[in-house]
C-alpha positions in Angstrom: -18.8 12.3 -6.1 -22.8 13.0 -5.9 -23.7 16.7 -4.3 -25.3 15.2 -1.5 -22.4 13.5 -0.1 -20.3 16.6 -0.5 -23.1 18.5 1.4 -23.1 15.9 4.4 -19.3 15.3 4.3 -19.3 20.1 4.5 -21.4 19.9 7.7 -20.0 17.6 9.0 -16.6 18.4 8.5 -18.1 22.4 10.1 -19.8 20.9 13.0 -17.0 18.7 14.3 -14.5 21.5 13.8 -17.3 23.6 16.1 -18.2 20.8 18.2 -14.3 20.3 19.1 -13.6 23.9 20.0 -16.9 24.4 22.1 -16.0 21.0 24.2 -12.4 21.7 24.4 -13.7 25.8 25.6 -15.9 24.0 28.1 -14.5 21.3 29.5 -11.0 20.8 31.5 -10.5 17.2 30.8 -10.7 18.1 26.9 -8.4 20.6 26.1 -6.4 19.3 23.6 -9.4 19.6 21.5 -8.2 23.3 21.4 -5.0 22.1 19.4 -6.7 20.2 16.6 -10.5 22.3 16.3 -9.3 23.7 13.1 -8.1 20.8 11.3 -11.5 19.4 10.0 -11.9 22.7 8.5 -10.0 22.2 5.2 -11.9 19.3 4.2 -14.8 21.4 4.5 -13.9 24.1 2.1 -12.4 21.6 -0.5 -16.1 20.1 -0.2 -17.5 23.4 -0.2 -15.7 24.2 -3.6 -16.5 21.3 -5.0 -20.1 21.8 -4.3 -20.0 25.3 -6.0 -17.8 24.0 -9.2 -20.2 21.1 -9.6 -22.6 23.5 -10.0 -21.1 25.4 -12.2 -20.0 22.4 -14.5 -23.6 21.1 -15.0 -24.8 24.6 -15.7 -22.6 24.7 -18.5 -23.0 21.7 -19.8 
């Protein structure tokens, strides 16, 4: 998988986690958003860590 995709795939993965908790804070019609906010979050930091071993890897060799 190229960096770049990882990199879009990380914020994207971030913002909808953030985007999810601030509408399901603000709004009363969406607050089940509360229950799921976090579950993007994962993906992010396995794209995040792939980001950062990539890296690594082509450093190397």
């Amino acid at each position: 998988m190229s960096k770049g995709l990882l990199a879009v795939l990380m914020v994207l993965c971030f913002g909808g986690a953030a985007t999810m908790y601030s509408l399901g804070n603000s709004s009363g019609h969406m607050d089940e958003l509360l229950d799921f906010w976090f579950y993007p979050i994962p993906l992010g930091v396995i794209c995040l860590l792939g980001l950062i071993f990539k890296k690594k890897a082509e450093e190397e060799g």
